[in-house]
NUVEXRO-553353 format. One record per residue (C-alpha): residue number from 1; y, z negated, x. Coordinates in steps of 0.001 Angstrom, whole numbers, plus 500000, padded with zeros to 6 digits. Each point is the difference from the previous one (the first is absolute). Layout:
N
<site><pos>NUM</pos><py>Y</py><pz>Z</pz><px>X</px></site>
...
REM end
This chain:
185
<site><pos>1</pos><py>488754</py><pz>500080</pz><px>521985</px></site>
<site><pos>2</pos><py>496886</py><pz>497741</pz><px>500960</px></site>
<site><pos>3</pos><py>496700</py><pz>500000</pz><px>498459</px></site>
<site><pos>4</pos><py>498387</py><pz>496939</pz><px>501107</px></site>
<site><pos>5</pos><py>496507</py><pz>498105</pz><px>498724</px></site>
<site><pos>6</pos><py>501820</py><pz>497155</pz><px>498753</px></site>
<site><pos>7</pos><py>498480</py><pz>496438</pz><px>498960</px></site>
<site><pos>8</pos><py>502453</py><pz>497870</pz><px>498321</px></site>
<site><pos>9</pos><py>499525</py><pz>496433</pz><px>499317</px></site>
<site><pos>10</pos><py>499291</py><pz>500582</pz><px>496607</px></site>
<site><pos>11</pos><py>496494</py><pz>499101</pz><px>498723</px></site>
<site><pos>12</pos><py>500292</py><pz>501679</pz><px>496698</px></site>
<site><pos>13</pos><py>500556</py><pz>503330</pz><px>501414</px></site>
<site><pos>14</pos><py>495973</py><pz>499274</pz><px>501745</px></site>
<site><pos>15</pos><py>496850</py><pz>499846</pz><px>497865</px></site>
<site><pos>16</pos><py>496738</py><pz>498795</pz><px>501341</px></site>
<site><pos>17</pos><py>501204</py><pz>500514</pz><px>503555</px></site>
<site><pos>18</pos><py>500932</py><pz>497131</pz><px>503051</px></site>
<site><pos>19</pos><py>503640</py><pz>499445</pz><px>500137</px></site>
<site><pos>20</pos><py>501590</py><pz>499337</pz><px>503231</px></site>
<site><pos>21</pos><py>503061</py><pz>497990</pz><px>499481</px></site>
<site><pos>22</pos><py>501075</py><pz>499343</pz><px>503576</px></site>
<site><pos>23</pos><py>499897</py><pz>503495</pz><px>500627</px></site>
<site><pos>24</pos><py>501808</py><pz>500289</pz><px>496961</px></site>
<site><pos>25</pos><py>502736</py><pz>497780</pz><px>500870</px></site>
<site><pos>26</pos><py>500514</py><pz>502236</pz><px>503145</px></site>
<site><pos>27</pos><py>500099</py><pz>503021</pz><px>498761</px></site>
<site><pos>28</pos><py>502191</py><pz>499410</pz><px>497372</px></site>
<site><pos>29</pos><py>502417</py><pz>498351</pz><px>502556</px></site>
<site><pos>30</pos><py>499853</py><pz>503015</pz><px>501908</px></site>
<site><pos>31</pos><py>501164</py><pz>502133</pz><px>497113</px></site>
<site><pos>32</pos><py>502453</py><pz>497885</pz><px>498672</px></site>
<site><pos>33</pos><py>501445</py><pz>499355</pz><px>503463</px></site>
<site><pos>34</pos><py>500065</py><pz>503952</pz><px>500484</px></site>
<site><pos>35</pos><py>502088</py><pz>500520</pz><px>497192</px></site>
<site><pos>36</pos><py>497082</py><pz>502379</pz><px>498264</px></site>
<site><pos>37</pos><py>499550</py><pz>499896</pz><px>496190</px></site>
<site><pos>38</pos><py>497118</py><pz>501073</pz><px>497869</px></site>
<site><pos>39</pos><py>500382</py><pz>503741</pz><px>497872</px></site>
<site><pos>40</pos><py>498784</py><pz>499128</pz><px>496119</px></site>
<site><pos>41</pos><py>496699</py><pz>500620</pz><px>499473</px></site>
<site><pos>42</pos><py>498739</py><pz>501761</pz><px>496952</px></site>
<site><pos>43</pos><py>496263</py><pz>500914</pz><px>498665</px></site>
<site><pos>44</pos><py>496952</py><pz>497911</pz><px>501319</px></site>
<site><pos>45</pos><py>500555</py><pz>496465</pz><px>500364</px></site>
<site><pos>46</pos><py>497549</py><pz>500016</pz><px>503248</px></site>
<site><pos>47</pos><py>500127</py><pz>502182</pz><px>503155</px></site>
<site><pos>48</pos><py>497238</py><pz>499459</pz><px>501412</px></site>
<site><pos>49</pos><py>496321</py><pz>499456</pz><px>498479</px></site>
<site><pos>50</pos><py>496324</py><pz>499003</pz><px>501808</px></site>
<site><pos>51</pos><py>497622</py><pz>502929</pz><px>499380</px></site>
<site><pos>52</pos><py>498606</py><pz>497811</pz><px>497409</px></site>
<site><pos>53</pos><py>503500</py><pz>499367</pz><px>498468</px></site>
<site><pos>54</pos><py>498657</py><pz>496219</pz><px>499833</px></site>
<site><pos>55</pos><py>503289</py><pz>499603</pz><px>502299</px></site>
<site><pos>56</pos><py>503444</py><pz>500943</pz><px>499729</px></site>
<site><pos>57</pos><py>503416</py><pz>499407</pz><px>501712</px></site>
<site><pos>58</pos><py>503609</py><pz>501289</pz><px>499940</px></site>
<site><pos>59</pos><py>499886</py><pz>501098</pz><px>503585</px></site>
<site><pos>60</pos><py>502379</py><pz>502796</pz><px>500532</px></site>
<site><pos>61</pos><py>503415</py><pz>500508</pz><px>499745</px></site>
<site><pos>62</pos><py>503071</py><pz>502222</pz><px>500626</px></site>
<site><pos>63</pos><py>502910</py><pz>497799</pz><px>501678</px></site>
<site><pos>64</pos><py>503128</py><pz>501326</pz><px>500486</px></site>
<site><pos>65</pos><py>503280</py><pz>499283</pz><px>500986</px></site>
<site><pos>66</pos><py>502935</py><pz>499149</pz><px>497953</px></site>
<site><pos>67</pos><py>502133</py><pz>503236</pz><px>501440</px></site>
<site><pos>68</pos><py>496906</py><pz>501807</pz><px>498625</px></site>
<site><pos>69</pos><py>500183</py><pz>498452</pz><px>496635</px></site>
<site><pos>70</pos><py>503446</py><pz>500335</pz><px>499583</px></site>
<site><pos>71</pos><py>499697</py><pz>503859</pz><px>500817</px></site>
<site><pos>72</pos><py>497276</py><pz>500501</pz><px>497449</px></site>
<site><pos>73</pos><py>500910</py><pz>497282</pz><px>497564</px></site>
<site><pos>74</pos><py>496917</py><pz>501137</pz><px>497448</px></site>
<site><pos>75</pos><py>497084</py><pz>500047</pz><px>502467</px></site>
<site><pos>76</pos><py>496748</py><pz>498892</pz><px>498968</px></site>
<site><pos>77</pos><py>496782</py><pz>500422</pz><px>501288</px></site>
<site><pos>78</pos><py>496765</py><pz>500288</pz><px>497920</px></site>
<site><pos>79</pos><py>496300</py><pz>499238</pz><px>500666</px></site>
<site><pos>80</pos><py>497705</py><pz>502714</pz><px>498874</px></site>
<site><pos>81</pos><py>496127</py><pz>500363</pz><px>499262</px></site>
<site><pos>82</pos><py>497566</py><pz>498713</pz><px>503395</px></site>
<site><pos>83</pos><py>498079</py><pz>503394</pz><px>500791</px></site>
<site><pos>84</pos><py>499105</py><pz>500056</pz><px>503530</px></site>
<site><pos>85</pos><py>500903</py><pz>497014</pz><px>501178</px></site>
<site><pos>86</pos><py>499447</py><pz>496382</pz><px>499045</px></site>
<site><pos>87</pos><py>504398</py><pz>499858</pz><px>499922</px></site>
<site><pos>88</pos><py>501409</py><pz>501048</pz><px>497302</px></site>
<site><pos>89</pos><py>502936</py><pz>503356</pz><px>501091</px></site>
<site><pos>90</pos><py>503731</py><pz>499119</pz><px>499639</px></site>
<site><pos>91</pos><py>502149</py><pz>502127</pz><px>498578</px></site>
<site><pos>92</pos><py>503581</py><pz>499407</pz><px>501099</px></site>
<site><pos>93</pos><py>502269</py><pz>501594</pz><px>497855</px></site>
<site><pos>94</pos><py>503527</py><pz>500222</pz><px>498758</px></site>
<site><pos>95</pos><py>499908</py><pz>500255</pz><px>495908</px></site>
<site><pos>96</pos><py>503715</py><pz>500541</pz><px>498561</px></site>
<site><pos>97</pos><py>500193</py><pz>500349</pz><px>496352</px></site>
<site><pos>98</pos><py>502724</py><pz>502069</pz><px>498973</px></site>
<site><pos>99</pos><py>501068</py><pz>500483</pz><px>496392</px></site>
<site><pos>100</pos><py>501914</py><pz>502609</pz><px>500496</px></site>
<site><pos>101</pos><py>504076</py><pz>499750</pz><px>498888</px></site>
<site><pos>102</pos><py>501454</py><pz>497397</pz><px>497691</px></site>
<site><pos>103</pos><py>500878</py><pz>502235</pz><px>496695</px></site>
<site><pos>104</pos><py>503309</py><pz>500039</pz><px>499002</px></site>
<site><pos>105</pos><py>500660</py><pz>498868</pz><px>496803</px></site>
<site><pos>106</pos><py>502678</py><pz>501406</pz><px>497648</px></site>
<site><pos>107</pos><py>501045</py><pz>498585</pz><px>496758</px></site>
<site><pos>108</pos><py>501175</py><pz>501735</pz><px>496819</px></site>
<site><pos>109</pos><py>502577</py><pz>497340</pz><px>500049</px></site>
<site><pos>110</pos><py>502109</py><pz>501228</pz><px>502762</px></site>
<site><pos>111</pos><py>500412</py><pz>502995</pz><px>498328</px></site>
<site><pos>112</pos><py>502505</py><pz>498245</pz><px>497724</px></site>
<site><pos>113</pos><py>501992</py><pz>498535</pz><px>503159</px></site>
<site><pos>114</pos><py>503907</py><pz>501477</pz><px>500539</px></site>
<site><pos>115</pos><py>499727</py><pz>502124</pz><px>502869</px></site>
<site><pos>116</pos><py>496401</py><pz>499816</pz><px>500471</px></site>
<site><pos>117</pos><py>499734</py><pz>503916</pz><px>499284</px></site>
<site><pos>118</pos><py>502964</py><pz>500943</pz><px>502080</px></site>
<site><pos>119</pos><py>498437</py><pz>498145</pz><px>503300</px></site>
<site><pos>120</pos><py>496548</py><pz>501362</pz><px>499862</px></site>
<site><pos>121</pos><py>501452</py><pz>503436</pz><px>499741</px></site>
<site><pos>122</pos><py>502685</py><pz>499882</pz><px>502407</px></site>
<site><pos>123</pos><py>497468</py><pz>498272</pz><px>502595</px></site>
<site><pos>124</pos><py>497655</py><pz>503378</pz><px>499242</px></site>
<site><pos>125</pos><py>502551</py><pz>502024</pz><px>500421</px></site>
<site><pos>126</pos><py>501095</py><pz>498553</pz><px>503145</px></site>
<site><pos>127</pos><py>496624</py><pz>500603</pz><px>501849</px></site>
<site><pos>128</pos><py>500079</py><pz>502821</pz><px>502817</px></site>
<site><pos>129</pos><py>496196</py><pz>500494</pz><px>501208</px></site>
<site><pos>130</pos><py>498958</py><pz>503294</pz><px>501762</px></site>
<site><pos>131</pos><py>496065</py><pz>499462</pz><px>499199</px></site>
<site><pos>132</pos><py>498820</py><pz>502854</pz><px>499375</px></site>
<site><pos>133</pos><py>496996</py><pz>498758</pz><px>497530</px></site>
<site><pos>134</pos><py>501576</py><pz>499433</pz><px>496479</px></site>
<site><pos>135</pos><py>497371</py><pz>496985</pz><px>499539</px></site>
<site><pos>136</pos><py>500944</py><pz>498376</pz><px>503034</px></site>
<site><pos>137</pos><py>503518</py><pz>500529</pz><px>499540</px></site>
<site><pos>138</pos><py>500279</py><pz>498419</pz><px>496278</px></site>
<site><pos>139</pos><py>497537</py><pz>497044</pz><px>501337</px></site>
<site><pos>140</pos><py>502913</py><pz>499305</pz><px>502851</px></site>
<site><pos>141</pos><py>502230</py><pz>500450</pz><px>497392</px></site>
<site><pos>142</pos><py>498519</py><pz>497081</pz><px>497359</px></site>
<site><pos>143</pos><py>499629</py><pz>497887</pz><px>502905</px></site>
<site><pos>144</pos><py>503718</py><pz>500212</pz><px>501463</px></site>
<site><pos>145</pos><py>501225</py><pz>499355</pz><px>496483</px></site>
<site><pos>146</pos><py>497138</py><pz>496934</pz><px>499687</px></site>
<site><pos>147</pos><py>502082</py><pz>498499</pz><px>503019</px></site>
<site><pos>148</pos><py>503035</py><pz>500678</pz><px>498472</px></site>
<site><pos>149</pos><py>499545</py><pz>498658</pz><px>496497</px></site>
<site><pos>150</pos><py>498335</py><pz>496601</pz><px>501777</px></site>
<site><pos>151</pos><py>503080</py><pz>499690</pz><px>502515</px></site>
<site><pos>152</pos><py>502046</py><pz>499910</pz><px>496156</px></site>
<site><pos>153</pos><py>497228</py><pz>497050</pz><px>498681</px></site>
<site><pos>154</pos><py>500185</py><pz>501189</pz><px>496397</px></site>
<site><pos>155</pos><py>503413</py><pz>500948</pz><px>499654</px></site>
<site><pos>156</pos><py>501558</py><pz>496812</pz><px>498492</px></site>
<site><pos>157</pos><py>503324</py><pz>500001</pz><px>500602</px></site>
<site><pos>158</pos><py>502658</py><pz>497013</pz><px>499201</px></site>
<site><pos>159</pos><py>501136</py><pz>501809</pz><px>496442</px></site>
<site><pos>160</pos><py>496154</py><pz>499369</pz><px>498831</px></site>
<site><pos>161</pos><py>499968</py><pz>496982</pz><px>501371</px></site>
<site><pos>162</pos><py>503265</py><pz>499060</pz><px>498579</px></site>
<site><pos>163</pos><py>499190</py><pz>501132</pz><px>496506</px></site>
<site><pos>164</pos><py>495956</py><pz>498553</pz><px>499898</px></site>
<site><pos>165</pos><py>502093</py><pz>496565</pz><px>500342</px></site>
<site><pos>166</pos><py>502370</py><pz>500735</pz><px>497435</px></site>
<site><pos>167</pos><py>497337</py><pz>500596</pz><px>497739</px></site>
<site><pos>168</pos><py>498237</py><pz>496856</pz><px>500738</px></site>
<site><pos>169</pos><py>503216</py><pz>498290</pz><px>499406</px></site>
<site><pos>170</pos><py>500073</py><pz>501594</pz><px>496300</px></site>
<site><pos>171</pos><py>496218</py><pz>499116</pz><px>499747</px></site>
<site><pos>172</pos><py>500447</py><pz>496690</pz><px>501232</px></site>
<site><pos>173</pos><py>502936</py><pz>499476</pz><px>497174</px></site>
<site><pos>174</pos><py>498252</py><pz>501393</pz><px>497111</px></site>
<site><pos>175</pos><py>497073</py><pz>497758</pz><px>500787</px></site>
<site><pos>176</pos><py>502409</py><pz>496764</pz><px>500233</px></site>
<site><pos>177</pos><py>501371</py><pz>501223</pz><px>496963</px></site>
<site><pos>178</pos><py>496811</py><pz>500381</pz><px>498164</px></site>
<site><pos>179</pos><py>498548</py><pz>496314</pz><px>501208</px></site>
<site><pos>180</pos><py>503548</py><pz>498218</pz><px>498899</px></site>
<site><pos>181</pos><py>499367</py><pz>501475</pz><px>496224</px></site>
<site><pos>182</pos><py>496370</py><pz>498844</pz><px>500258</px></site>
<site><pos>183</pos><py>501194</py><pz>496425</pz><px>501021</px></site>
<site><pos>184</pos><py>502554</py><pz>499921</pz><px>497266</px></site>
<site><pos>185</pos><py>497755</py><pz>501022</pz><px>497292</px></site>
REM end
């Protein structure tokens, strides 16, 4: 990780201040030729501010390497209140949002399925654990039999299959049926 004072040929990033583009040019040669990127920067859009804040620039940076990016894919780095200084601190941090487990969703519907009954219990009934914690132990158990129930996707089998399409069939028919007598009439 590299914290550098960074000028990028950028003039919008610079307010009221003398822009350099030669050195610019270099510099940003440099870091593209060192295989560096930028961390996102949150907060203030300036880092750096003249006493009497009449100028401001986008001076510094974190740059880091792509191994380091790809280790900590959610790094960020923020720019906080100036206090002491006339630079703003970085924060670098690493900000993953987690949500927490996807709920599992059950629906009265299955209920009604041929064997649907018989598979949850004989999966329950099947599970040896020797936690000692009842909690813990009927947690393991609702997520062994989640993993079961979505290795079986639902439990269609090829009889439900076979009769949904025989009932579309007679659907199908009746509706023929019906639009031939409205023709007719």
């Amino acid at each position: 990780m590299l914290s550098l004072q960074v000028k990028e040929h950028a003039r919008a990033q610079h307010a009221r201040s003398v822009f350099n583009a030669r050195g610019a040019d270099v510099f940003n040669s440099f870091i593209s030729g060192s295989g560096l990127t930028k961390c996102q920067l949150e907060g203030y859009s300036f880092t750096w501010a003249h006493p009497s804040a009449k100028k401001m620039s986008k001076l510094d940076r974190f740059l880091m390497t792509n191994g380091l990016l790809s280790s900590f894919p959610h790094i960020s780095a923020i720019s906080l209140d100036i206090y002491l200084s006339d630079h703003r601190p970085i924060f670098l941090r690493e900000v993953i949002v987690d949500y927490g487990a996807t709920p599992f969703r059950f629906y009265h519907s299955w209920l009604g399925l041929l064997g649907f009954d018989q598979m949850v219990m004989s999966t329950w009934n099947s599970i040896v654990l020797d936690d000692s914690n009842k909690m813990i132990r009927f947690k393991k158990k609702l997520q062994i039999l989640k993993k079961r129930y979505m290795v079986d996707q639902g439990m269609v089998t090829d009889d439900i299959l076979l009769s949904k399409m025989d009932l579309m069939k007679q659907l199908h028919d009746v509706q023929s049926l019906n639009n031939r007598d409205v023709v007719q009439k």
